[in-house]
C-alpha positions, 0 to 999 in steps of 0.5 A: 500500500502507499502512504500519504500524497500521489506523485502524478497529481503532484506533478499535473495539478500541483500543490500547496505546502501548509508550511506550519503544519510541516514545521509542527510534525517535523518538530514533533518528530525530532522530539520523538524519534530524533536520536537515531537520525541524529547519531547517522548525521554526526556519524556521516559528517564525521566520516566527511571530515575524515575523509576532507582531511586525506584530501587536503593532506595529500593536496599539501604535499603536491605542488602546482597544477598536480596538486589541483587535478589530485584535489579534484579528483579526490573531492569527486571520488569523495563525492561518490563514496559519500552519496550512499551515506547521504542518501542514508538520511534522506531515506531515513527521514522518509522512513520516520515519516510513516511512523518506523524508527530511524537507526544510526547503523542504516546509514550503511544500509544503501551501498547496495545502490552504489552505482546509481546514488554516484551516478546521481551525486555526480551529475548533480555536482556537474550540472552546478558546477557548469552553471556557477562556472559560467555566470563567473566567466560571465563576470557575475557577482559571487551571489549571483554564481551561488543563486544557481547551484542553490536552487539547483540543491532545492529543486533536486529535494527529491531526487534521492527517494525518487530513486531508491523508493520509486526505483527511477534512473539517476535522470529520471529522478532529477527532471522528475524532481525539477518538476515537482519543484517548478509546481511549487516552487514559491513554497518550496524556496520559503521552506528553505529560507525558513529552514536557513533561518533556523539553521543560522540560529542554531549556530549562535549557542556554540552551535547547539541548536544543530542538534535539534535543527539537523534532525528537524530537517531531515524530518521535514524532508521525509515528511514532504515527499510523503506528502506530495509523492506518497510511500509504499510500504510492506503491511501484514493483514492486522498492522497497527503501524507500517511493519516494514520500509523497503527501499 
């Protein structure tokens, strides 16, 4: 059975965010149920940094334009190593959204797809890369490099479960994604402005808030793309709660 909104009505009718609703649930959520997730994020961006600290010591210790190919070339295959584990927490979100408990241990669970969250990590990583290049061979201001790859990251909200739950291509899942966001896009953008203002706050008490406002968003991912695309879930004949997420 699936759960929650229908992707095509989404995509041909539209849609509007009850953006406190969202707020209201998401919190929720993180009150309830937010440990888990929080445990995989502090687990992944330790992991991120470790890996970032490889990349900028073999960087040192190579000179000229070498030590800027090996850069990138690292960075990218970070990129690719890290998107299973990023992924982990999209999914986790949508998992916690239809009421099953999210586990640090998951983030590790999505290596099976390797190959295509790579692939989807790369081609995202590519098409802001070339837009951000070519406003600045434009002469562009420095905000107005960053405003593409911005709404590239908004517009591409969706794009991780739409491959793992709905079994899309990497392609697929970003044009459907692009999509979704261009049905609701006034919404979608306050969401993010909203969501920026919490996380600018966050920071101010020695960057405490993170540990509530980290897994907030995550929540509020999950609860989202139940909302406007709906998740299939595994029951079994007497449920009192969804049994079981598969993706």
């Amino acid at each position: 059975m699936r759960i929650g909104g229908d992707l095509q009505h989404s995509l041909t009718q539209g849609y509007r965010i009850d953006l406190r609703g969202l707020l209201t649930e998401g919190w929720t959520q993180t009150r309830r149920n937010g440990f888990g997730l929080l445990l995989a994020i502090v687990g992944v961006v330790a992991i991120w940094l470790l890996l970032t600290q490889w990349v900028l010591g073999h960087s040192i210790t190579t000179e000229g334009e070498e030590s800027m190919d090996l850069s990138l070339t690292l960075s990218l295959l970070i990129t690719v190593i890290m998107a299973p584990m990023t992924a982990a927490l999209d999914m986790l979100g949508v998992q916690q959204a239809i009421g099953v408990r999210a586990r640090a241990a998951q983030v590790f669970d999505f290596f099976r797809h390797f190959i295509r969250l790579g692939t989807l990590s790369l081609l995202t990583t590519l098409m802001g890369s070339l837009a951000g290049t070519l406003l600045s061979m434009l002469g562009a201001p420095m905000p107005l490099v960053l405003l593409p790859t911005a709404l590239l990251n908004m517009a591409l909200l969706f794009s991780v479960p739409l491959l793992l739950e709905r079994g899309m291509t990497p392609w697929q899942a970003i044009v459907t994604s692009v999509r979704l966001f261009l049905h609701g896009w006034t919404s979608l953008i306050v969401l993010h402005m909203v969501m920026l203002a919490l996380f600018m706050l966050a920071v101010i008490p020695m960057g405490l808030g993170l540990l509530l406002v980290a897994p907030l968003y995550y929540n509020i991912k999950g609860i989202l793309y139940r909302d406007l695309c709906g998740i299939a879930v595994e029951v079994s004949e007497a449920p009192t709660e969804p049994d079981h997420f598969n993706a």
